[in-house]
N, C-alpha and C positions, 0 to 999 in steps of 0.2 A: 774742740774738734771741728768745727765750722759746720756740722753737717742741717743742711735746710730742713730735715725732716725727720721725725723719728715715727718707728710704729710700735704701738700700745702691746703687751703680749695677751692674750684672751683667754689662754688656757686653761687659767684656775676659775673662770667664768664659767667654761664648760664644761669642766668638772663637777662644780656645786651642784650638790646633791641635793639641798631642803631651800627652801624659799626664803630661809634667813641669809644663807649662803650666796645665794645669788645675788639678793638684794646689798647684802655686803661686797663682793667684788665689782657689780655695777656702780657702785658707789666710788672703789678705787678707779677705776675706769676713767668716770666722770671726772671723779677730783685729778688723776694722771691728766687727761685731757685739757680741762684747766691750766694745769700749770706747764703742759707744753705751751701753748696758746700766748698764756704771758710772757715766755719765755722768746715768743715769735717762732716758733715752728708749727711745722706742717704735721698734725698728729693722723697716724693712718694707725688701725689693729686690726690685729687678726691672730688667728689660732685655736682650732679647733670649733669654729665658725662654720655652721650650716643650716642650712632650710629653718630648722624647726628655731634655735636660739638666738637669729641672728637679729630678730626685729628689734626687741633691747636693746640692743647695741647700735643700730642704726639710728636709734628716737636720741642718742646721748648728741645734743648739740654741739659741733667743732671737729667732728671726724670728720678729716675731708675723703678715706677712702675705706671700707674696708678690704679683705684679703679673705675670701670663702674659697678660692680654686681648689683645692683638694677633695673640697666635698660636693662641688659642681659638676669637677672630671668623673668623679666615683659617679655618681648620681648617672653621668649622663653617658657611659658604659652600659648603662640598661636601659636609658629610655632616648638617646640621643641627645647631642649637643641643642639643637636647635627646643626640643620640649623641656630639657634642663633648665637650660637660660629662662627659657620663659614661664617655669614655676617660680 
């Protein structure tokens, strides 16, 4: 495909419902991230990414981005863009 970069899907991340779960999808995450990495791509994720779940996934070393805008925009409909951002 030639494409420079791919992004990670996150959504069964934040799904997982018990602590096994989670711990199991951050695991695919980390090993997905891995192997883009080897592969020489730019790995980004996102989906279903917000305030409360997103620090895990942030600590997985080699994301160079994540993608939380949906739950930033929602978020910031009621307290503003600018108090949004900066929680």
């Amino acid at each position: 495909v030639g494409a420079p970069a791919i992004e990670l899907h996150t959504g069964r991340y934040a799904d997982a419902q018990t602590p096994v779960e989670v711990a199991e999808e951050l695991k695919r995450i980390a090993d997905g991230v891995a192997f883009g990495l080897s592969e020489g791509l730019i790995v980004n994720a996102g989906h279903g990414l917000h305030y409360h779940n997103v620090e895990a996934v942030a600590a997985i070393k080699g994301i160079n981005e994540l993608n939380i805008g949906h739950a930033l925009v929602a978020h910031a409909l009621f307290v503003g863009f600018k108090a949004a951002v900066a929680e």
